[in-house]
mmCIF file of the N, C-alpha and C atoms, coordinates in Angstrom:
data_MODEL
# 
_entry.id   MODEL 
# 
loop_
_atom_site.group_PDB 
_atom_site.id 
_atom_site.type_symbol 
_atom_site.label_atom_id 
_atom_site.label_alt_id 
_atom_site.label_comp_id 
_atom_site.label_asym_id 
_atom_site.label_entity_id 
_atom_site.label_seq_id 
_atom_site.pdbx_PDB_ins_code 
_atom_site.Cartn_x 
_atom_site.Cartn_y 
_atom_site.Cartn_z 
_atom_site.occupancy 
_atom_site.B_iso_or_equiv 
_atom_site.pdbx_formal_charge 
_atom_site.auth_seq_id 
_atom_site.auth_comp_id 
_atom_site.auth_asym_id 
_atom_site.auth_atom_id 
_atom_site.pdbx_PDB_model_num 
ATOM 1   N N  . UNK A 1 1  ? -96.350  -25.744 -43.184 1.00 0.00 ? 1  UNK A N  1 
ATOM 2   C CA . UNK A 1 1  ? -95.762  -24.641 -43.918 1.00 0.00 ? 1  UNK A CA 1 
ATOM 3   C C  . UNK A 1 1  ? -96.723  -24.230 -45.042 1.00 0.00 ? 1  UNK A C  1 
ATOM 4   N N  . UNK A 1 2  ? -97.258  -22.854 -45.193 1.00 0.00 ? 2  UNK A N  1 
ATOM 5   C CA . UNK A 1 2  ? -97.870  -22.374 -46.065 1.00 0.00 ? 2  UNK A CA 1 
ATOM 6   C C  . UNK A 1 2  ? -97.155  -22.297 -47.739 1.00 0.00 ? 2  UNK A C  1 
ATOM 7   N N  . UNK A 1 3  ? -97.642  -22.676 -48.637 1.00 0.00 ? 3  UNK A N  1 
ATOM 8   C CA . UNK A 1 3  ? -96.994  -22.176 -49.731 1.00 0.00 ? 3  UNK A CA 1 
ATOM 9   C C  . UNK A 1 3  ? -97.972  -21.601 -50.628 1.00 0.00 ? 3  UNK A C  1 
ATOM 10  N N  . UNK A 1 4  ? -97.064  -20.459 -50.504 1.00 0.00 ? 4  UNK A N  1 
ATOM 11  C CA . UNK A 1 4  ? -97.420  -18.939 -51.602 1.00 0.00 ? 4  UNK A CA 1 
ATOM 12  C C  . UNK A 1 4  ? -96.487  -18.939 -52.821 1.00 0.00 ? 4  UNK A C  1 
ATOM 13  N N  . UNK A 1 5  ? -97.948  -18.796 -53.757 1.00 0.00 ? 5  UNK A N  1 
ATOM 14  C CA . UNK A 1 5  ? -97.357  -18.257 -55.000 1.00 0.00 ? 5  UNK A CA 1 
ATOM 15  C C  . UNK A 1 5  ? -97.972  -17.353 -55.944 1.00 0.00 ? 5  UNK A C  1 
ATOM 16  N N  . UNK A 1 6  ? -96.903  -16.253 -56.101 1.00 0.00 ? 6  UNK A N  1 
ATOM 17  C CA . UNK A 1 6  ? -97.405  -14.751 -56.502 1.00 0.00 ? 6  UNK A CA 1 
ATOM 18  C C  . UNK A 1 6  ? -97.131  -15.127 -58.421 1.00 0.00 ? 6  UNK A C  1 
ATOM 19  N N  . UNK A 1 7  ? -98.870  -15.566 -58.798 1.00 0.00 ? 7  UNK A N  1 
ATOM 20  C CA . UNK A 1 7  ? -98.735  -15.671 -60.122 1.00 0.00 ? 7  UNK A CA 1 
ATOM 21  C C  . UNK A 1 7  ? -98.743  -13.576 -61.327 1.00 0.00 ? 7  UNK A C  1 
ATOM 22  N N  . UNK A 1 8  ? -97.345  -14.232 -61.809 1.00 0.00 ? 8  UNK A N  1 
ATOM 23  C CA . UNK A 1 8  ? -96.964  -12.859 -62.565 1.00 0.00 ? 8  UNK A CA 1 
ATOM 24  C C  . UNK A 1 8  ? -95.955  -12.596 -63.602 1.00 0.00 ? 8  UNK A C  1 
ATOM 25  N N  . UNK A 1 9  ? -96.326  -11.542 -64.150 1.00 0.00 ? 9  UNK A N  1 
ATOM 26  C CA . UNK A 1 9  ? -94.711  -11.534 -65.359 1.00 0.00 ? 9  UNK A CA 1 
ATOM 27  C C  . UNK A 1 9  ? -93.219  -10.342 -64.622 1.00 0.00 ? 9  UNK A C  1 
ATOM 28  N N  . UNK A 1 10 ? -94.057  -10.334 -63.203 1.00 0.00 ? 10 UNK A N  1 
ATOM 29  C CA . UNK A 1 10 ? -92.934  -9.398  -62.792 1.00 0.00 ? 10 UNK A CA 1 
ATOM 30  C C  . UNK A 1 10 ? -93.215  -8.073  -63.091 1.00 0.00 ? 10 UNK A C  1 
ATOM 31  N N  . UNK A 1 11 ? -94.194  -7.399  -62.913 1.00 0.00 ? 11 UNK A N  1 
ATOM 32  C CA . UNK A 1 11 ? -94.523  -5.732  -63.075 1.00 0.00 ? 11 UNK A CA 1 
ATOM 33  C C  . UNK A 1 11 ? -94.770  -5.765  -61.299 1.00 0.00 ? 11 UNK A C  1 
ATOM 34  N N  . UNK A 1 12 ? -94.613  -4.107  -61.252 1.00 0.00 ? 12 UNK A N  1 
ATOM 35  C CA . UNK A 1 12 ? -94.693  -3.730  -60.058 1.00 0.00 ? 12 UNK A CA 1 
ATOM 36  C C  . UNK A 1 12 ? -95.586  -4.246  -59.208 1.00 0.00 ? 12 UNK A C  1 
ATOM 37  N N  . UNK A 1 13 ? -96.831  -4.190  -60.072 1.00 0.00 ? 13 UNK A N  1 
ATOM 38  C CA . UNK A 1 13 ? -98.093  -4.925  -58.754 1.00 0.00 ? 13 UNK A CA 1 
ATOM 39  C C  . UNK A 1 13 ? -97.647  -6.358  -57.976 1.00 0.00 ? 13 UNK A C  1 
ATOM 40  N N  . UNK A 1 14 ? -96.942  -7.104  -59.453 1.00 0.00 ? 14 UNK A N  1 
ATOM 41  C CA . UNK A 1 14 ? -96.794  -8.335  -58.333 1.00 0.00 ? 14 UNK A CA 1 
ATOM 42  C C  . UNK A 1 14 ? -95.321  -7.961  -57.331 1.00 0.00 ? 14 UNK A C  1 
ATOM 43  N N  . UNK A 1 15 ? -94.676  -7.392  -57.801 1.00 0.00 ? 15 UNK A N  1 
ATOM 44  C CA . UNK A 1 15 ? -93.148  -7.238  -56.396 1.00 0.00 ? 15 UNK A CA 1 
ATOM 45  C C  . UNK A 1 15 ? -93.828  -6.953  -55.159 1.00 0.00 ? 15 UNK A C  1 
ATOM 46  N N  . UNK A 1 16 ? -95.233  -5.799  -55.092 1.00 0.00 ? 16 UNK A N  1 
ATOM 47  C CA . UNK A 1 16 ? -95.762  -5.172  -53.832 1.00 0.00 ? 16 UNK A CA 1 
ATOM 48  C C  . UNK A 1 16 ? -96.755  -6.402  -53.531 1.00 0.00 ? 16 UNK A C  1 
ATOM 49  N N  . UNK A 1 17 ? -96.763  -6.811  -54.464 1.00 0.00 ? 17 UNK A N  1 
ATOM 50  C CA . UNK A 1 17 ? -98.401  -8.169  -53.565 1.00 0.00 ? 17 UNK A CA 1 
ATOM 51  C C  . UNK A 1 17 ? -96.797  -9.128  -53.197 1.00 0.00 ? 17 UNK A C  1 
ATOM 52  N N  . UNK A 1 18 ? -95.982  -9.737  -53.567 1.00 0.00 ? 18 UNK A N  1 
ATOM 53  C CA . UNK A 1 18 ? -94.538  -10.284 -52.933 1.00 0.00 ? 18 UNK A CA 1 
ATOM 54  C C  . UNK A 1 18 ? -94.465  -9.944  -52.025 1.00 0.00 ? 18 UNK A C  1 
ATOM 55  N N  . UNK A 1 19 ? -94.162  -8.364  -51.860 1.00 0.00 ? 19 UNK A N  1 
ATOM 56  C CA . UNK A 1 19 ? -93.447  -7.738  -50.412 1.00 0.00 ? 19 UNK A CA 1 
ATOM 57  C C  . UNK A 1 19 ? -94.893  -7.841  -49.629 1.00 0.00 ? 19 UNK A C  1 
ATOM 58  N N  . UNK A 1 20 ? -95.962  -7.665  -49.855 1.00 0.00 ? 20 UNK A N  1 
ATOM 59  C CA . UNK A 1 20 ? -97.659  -7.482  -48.907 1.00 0.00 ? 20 UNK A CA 1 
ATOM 60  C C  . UNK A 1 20 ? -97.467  -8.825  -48.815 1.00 0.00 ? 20 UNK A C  1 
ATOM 61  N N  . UNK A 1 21 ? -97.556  -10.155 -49.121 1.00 0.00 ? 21 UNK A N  1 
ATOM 62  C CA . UNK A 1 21 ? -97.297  -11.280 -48.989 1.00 0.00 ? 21 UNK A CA 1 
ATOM 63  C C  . UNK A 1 21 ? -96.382  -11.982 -47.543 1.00 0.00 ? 21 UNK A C  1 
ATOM 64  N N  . UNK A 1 22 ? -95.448  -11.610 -47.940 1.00 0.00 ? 22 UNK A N  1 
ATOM 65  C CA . UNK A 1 22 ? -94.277  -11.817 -47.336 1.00 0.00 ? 22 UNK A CA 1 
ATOM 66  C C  . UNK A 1 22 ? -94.626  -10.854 -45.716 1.00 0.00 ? 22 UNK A C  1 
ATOM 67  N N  . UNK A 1 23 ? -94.708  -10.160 -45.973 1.00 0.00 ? 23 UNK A N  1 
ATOM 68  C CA . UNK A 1 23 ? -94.958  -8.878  -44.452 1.00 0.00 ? 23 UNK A CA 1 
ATOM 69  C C  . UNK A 1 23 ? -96.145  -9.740  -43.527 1.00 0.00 ? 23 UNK A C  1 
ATOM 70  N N  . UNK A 1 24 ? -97.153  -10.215 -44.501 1.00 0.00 ? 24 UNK A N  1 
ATOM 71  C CA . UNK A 1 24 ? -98.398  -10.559 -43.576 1.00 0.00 ? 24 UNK A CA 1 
ATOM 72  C C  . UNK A 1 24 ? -97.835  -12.322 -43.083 1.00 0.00 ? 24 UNK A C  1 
ATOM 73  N N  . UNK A 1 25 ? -97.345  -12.923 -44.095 1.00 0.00 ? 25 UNK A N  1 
ATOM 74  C CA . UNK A 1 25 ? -96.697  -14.283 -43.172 1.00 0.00 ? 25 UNK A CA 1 
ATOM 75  C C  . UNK A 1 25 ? -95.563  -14.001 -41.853 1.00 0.00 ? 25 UNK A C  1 
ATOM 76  N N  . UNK A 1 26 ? -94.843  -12.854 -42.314 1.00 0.00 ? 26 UNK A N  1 
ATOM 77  C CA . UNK A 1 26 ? -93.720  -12.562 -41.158 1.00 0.00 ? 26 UNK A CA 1 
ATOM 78  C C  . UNK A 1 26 ? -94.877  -11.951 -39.798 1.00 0.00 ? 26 UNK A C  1 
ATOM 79  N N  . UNK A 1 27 ? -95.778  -11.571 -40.272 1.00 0.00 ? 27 UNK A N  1 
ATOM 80  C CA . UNK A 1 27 ? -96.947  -10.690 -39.112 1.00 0.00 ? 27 UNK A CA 1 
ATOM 81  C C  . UNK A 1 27 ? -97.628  -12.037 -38.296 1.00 0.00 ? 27 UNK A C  1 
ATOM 82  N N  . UNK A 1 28 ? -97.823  -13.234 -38.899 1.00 0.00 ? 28 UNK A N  1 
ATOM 83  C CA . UNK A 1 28 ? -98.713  -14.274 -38.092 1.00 0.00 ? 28 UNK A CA 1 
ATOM 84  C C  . UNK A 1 28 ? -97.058  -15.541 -37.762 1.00 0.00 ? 28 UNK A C  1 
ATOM 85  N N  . UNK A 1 29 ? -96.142  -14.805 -37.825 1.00 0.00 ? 29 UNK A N  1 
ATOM 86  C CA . UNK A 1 29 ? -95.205  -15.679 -37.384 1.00 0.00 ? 29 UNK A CA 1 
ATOM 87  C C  . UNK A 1 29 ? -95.275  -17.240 -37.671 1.00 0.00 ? 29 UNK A C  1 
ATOM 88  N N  . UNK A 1 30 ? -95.791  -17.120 -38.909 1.00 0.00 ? 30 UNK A N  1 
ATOM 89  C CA . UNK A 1 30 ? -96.134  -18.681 -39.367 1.00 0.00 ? 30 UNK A CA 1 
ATOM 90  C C  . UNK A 1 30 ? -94.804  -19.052 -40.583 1.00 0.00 ? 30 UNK A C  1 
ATOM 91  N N  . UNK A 1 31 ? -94.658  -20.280 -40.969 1.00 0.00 ? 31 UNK A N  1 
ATOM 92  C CA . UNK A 1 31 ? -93.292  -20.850 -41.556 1.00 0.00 ? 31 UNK A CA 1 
ATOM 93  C C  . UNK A 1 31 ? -93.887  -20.676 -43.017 1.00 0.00 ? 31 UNK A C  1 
ATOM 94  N N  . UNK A 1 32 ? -93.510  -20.187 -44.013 1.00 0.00 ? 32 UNK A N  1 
ATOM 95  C CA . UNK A 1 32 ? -94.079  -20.224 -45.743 1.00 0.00 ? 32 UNK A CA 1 
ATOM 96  C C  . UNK A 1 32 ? -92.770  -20.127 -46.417 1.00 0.00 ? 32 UNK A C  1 
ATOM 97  N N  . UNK A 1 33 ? -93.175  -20.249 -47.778 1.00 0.00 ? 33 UNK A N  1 
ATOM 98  C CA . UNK A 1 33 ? -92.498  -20.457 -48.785 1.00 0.00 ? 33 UNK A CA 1 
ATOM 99  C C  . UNK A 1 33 ? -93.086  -19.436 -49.761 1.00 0.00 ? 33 UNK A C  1 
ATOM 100 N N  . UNK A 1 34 ? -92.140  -18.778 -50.427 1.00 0.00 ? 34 UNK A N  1 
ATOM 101 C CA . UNK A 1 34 ? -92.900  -17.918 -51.653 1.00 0.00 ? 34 UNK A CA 1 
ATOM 102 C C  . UNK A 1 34 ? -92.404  -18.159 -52.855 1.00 0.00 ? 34 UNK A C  1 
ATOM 103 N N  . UNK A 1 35 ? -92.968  -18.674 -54.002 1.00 0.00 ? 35 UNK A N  1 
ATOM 104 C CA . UNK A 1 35 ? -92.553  -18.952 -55.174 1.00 0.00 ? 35 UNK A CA 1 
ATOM 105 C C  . UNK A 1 35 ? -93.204  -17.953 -56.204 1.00 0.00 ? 35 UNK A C  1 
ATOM 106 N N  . UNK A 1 36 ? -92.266  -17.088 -57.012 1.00 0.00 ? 36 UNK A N  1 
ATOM 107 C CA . UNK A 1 36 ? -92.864  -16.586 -58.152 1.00 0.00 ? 36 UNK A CA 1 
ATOM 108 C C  . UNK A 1 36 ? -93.036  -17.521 -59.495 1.00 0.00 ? 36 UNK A C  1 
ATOM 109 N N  . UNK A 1 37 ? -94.168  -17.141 -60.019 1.00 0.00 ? 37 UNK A N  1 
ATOM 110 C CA . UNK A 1 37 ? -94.586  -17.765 -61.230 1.00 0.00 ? 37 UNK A CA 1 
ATOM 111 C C  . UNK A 1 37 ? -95.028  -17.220 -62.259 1.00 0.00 ? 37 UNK A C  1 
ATOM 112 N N  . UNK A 1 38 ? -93.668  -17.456 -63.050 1.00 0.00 ? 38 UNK A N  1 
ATOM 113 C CA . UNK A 1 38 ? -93.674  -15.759 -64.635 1.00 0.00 ? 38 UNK A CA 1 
ATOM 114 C C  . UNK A 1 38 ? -94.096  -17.026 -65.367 1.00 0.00 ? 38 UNK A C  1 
ATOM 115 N N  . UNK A 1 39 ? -94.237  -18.023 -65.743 1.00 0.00 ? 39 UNK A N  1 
ATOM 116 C CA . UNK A 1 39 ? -94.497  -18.586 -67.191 1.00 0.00 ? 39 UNK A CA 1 
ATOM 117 C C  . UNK A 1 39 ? -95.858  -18.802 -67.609 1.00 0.00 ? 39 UNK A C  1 
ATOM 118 N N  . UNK A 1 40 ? -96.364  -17.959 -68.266 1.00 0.00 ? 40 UNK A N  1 
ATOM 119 C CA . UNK A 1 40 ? -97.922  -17.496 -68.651 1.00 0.00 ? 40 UNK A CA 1 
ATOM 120 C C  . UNK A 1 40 ? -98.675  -18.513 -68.857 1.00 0.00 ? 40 UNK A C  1 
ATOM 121 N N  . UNK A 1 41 ? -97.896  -20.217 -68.738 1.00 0.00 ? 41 UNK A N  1 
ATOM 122 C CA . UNK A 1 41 ? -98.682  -21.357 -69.275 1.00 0.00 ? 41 UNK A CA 1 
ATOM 123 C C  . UNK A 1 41 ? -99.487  -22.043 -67.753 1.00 0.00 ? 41 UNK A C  1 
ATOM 124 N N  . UNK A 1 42 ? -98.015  -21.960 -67.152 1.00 0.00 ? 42 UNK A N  1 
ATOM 125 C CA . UNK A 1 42 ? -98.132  -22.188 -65.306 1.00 0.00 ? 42 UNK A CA 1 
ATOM 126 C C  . UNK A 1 42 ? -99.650  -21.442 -65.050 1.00 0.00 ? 42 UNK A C  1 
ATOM 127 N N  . UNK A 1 43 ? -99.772  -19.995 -65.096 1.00 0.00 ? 43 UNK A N  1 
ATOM 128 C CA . UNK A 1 43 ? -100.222 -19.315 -64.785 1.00 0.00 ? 43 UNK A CA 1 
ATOM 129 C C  . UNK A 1 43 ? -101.890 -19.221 -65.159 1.00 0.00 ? 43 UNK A C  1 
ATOM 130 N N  . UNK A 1 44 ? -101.621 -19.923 -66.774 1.00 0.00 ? 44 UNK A N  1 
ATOM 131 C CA . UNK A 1 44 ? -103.004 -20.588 -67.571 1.00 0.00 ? 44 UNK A CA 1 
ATOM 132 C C  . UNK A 1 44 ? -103.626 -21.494 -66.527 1.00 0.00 ? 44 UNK A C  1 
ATOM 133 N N  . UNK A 1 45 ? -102.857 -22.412 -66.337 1.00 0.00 ? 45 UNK A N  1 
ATOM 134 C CA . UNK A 1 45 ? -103.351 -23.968 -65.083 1.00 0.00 ? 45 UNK A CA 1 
ATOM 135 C C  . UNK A 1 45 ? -103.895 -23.605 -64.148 1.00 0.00 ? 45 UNK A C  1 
ATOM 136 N N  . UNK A 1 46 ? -103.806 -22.230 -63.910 1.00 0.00 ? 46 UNK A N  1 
ATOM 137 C CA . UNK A 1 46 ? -104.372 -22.064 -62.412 1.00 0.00 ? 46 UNK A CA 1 
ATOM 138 C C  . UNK A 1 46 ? -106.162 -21.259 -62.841 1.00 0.00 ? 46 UNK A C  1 
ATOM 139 N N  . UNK A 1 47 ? -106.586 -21.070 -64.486 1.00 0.00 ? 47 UNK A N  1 
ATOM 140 C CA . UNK A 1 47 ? -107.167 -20.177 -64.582 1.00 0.00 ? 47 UNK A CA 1 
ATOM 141 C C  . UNK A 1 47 ? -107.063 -18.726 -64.321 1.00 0.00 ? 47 UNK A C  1 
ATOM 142 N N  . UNK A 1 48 ? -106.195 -18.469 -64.416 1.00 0.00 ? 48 UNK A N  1 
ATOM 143 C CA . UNK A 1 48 ? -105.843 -16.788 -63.770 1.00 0.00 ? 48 UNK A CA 1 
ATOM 144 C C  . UNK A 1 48 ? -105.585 -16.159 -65.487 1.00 0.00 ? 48 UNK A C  1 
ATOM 145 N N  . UNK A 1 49 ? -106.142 -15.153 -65.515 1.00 0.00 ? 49 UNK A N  1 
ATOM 146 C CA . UNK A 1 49 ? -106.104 -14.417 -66.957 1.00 0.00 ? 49 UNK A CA 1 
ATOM 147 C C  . UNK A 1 49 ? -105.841 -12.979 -66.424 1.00 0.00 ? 49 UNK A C  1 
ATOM 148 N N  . UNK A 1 50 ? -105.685 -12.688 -65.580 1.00 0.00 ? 50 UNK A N  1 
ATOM 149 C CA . UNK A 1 50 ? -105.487 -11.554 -65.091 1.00 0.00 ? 50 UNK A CA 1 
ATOM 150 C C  . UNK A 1 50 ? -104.276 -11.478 -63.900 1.00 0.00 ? 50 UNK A C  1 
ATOM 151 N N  . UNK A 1 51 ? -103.043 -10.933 -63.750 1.00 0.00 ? 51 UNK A N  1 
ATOM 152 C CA . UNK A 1 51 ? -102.533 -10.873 -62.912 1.00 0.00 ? 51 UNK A CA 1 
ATOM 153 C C  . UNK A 1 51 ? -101.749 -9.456  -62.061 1.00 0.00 ? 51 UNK A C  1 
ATOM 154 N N  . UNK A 1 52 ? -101.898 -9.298  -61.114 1.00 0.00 ? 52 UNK A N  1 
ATOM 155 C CA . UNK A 1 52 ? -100.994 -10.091 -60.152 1.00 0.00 ? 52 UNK A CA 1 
ATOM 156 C C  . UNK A 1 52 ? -102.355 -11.452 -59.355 1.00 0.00 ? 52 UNK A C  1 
ATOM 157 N N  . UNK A 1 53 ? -101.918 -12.757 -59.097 1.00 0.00 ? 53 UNK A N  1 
ATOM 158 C CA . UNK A 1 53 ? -102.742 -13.397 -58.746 1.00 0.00 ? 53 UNK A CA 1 
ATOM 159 C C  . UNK A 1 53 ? -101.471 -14.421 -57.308 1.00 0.00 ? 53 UNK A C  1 
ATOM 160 N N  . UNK A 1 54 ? -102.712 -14.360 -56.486 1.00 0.00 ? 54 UNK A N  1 
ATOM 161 C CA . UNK A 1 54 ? -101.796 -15.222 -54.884 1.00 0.00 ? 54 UNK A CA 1 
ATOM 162 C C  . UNK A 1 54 ? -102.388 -16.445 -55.301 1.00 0.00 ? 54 UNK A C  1 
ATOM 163 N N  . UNK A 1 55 ? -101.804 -17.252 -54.843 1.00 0.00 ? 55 UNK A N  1 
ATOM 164 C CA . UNK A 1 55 ? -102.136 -18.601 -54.466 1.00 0.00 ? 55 UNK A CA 1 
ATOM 165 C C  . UNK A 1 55 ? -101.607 -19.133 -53.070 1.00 0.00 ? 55 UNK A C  1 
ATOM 166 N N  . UNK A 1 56 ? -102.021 -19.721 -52.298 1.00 0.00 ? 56 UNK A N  1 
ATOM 167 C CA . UNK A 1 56 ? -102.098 -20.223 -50.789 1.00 0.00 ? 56 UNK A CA 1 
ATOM 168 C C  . UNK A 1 56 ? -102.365 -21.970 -50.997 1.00 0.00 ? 56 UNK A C  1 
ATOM 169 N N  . UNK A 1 57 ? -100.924 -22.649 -50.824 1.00 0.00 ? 57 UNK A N  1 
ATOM 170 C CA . UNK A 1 57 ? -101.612 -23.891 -50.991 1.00 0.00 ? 57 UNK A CA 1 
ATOM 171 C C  . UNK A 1 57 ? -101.973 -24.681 -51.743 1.00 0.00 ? 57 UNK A C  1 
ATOM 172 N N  . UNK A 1 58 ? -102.053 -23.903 -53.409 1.00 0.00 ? 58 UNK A N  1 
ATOM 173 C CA . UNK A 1 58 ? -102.528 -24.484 -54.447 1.00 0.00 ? 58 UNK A CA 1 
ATOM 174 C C  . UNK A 1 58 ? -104.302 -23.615 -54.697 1.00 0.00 ? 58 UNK A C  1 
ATOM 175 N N  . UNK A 1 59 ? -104.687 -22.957 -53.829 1.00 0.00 ? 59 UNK A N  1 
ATOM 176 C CA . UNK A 1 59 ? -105.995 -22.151 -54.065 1.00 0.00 ? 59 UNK A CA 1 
ATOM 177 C C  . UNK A 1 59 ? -105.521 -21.109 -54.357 1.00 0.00 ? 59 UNK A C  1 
ATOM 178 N N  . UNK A 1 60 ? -106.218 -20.298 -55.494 1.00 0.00 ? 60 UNK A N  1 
ATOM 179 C CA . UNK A 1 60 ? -106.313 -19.194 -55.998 1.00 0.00 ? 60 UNK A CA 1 
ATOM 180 C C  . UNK A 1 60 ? -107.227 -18.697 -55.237 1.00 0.00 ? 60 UNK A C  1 
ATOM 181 N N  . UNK A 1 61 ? -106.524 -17.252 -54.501 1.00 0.00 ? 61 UNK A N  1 
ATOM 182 C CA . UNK A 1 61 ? -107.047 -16.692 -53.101 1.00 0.00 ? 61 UNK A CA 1 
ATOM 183 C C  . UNK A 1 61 ? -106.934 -14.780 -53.927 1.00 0.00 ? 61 UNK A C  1 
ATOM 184 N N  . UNK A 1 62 ? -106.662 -14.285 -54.477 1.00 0.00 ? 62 UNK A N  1 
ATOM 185 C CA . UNK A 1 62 ? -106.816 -12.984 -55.144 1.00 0.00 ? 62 UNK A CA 1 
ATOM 186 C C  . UNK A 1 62 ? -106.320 -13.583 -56.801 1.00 0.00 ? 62 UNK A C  1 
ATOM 187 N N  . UNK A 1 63 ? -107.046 -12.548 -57.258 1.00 0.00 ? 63 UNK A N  1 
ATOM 188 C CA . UNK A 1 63 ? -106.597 -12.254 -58.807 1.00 0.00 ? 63 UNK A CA 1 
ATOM 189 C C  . UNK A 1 63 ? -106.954 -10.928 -59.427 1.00 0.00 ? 63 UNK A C  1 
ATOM 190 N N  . UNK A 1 64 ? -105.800 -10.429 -59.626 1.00 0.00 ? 64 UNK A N  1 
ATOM 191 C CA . UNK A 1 64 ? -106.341 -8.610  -60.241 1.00 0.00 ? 64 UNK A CA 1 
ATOM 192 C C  . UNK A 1 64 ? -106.119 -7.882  -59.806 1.00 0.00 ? 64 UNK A C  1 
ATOM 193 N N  . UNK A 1 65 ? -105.169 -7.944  -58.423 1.00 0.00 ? 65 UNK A N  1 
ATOM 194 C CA . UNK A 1 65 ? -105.106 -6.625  -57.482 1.00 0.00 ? 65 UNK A CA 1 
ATOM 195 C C  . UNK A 1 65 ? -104.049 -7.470  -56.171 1.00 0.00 ? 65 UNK A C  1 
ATOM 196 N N  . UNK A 1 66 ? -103.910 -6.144  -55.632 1.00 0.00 ? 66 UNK A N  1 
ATOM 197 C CA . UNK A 1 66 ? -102.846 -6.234  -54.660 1.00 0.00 ? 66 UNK A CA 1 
ATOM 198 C C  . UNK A 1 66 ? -103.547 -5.869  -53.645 1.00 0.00 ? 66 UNK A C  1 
ATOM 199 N N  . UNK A 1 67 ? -104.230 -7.264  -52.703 1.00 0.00 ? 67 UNK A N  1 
ATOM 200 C CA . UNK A 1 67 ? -104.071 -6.987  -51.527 1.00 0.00 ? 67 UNK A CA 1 
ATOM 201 C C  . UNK A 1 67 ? -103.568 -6.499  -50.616 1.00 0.00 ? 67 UNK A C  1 
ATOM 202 N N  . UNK A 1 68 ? -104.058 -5.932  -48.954 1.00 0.00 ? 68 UNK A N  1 
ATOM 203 C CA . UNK A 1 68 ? -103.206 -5.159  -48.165 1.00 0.00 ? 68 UNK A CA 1 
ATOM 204 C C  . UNK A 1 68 ? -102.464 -6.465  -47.328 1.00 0.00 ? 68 UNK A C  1 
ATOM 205 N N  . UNK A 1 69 ? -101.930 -6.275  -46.526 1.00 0.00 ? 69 UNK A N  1 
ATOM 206 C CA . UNK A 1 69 ? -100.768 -7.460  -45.849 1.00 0.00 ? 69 UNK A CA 1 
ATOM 207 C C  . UNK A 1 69 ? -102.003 -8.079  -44.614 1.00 0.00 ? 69 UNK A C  1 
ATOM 208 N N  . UNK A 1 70 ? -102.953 -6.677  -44.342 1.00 0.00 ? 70 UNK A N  1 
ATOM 209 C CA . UNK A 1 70 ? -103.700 -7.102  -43.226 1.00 0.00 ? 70 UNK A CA 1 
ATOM 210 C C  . UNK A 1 70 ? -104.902 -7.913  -43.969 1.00 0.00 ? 70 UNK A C  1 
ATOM 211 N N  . UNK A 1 71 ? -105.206 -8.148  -45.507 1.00 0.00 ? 71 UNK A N  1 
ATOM 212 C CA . UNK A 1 71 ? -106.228 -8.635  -45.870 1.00 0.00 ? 71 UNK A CA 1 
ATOM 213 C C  . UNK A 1 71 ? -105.512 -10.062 -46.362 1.00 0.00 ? 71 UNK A C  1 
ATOM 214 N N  . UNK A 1 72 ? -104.504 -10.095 -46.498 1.00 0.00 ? 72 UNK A N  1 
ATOM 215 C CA . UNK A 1 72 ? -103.575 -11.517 -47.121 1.00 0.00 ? 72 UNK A CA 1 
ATOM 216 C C  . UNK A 1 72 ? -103.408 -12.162 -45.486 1.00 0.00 ? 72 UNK A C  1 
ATOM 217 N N  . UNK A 1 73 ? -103.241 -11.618 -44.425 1.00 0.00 ? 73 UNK A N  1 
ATOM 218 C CA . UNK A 1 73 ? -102.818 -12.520 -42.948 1.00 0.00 ? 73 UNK A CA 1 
ATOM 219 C C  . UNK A 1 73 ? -104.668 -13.180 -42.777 1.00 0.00 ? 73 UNK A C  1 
ATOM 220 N N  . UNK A 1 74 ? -106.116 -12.506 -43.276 1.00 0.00 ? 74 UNK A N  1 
ATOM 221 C CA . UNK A 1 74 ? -106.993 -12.959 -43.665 1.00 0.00 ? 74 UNK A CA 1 
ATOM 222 C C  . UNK A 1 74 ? -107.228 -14.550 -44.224 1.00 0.00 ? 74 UNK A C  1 
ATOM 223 N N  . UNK A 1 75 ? -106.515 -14.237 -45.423 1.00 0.00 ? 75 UNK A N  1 
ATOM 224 C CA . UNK A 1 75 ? -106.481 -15.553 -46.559 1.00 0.00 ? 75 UNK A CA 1 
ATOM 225 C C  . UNK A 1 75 ? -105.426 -16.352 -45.923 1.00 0.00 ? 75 UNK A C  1 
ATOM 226 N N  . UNK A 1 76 ? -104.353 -16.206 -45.502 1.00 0.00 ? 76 UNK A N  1 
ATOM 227 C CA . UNK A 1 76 ? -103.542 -16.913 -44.593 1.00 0.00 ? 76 UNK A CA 1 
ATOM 228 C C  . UNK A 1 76 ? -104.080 -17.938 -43.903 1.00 0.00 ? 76 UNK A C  1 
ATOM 229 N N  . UNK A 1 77 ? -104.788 -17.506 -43.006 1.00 0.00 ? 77 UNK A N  1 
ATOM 230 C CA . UNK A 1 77 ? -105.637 -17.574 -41.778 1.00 0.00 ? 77 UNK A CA 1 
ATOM 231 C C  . UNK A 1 77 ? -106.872 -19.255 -42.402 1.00 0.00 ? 77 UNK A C  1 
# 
């Protein structure tokens, strides 16, 4: 099982990297988990100073932008 987590304070970019997230795991028919992560300290630990930021696994896989669903089934992958 993949686990995703969309580091953010909840502005639009991260709901659409959520929903682009979510679309590209439902696209490779693979089993995940998606956890949001608003607490700016969480978000410190990972080095991310900029968000919307994915994580896959515990790797920081984007930071700064909202991937497309076909470039996240990529990082999936």
């Amino acid at each position: 099982m993949k686990k995703i987590k969309i580091l953010g304070t909840g502005c639009a970019k991260c709901t659409k990297l959520t929903t682009n997230a979510e679309t590209a795991a439902k696209s490779l028919g693979i089993e995940y988990e998606i956890e949001k992560v608003q607490d700016i300290n969480e978000i410190m630990n990972y080095g991310v100073m900029t968000t919307p930021a994915l994580v896959v696994d515990g790797e920081v896989k984007a930071v700064g932008k909202v991937p497309s669903p076909a470039d996240i089934e990529k990082l999936l992958n």
